[in-house]
C-alpha positions in Angstrom: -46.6 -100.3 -134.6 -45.3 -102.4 -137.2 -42.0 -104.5 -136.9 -40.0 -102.1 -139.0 -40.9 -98.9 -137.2 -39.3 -100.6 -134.2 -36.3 -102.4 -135.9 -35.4 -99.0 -136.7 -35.6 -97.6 -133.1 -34.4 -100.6 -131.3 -30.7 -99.5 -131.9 -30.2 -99.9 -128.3 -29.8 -103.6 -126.9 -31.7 -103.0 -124.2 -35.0 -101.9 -126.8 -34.0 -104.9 -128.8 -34.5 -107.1 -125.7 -37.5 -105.1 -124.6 -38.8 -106.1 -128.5 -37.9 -109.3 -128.3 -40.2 -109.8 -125.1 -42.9 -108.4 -126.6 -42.9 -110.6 -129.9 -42.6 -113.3 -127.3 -45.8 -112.3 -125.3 -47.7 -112.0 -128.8 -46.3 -115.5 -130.0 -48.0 -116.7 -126.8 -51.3 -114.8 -128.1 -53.1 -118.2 -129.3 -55.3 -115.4 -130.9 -52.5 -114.5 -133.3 -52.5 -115.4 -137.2 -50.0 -117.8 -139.0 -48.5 -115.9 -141.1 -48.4 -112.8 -138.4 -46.8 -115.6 -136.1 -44.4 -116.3 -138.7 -43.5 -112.6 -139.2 -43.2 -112.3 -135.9 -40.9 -115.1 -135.3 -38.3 -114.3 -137.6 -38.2 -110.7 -136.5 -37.6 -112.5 -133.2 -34.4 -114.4 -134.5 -32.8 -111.5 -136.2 -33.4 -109.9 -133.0 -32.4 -112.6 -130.6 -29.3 -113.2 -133.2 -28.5 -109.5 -132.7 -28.3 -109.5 -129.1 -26.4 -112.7 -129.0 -23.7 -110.5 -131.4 -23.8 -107.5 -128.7 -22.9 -109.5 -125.9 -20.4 -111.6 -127.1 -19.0 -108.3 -128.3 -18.9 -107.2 -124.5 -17.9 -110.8 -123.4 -15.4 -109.9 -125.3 -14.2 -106.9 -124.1 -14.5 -107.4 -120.4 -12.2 -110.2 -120.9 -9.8 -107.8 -122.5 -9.9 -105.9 -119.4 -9.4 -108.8 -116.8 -6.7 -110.2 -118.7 -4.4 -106.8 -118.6 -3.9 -107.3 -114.4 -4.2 -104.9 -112.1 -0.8 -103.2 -112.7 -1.2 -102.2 -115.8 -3.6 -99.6 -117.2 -6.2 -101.4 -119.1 -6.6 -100.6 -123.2 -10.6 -100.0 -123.6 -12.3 -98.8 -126.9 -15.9 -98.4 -127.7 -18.1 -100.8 -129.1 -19.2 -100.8 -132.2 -22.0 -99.0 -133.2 -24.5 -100.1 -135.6 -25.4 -96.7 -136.5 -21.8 -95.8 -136.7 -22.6 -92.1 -134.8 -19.7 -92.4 -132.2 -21.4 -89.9 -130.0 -24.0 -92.8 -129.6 -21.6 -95.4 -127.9 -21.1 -94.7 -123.8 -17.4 -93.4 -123.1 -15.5 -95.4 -120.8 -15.3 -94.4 -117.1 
């Protein structure tokens, strides 16, 4: 599968991160090219950088939550979604 076919499936953070494992693992491959190691590394930091963004994003809102105190009823709003199909995003519970 080539890097773009899963860029464009990995919507989800959990595939990113499960991507991101696997270009690890084939980094590791001592059998691997230089140039496909180089390929392979960037799509790793576009990746990692990605998932750093989604958490921070969540960092972010779970703070929100702790800081409105138990007495009042928390504000909560769904993350942002890449894809921008709300029915993607999990509603709150």
């Amino acid at each position: 599968m080539t890097p773009t076919e899963n860029d464009t499936k990995a919507d989800r953070f959990e595939d990113q991160l499960e991507r991101l494992e696997e270009i690890v693992a084939n980094l590791e491959d001592e059998t691997v090219g230089l140039e496909e190691a180089l390929e392979l590394f960037e799509n790793g930091m576009e990746l990692a950088k990605s998932c750093r963004a989604r958490l921070e994003e969540v960092e972010k809102r779970v703070q929100q939550l702790l800081e409105a105190g138990e007495g009042d009823e928390p504000e909560t709003a769904p993350l942002d979604d890449d894809d921008g199909d709300p029915d993607s995003a999990e509603s709150p519970r």
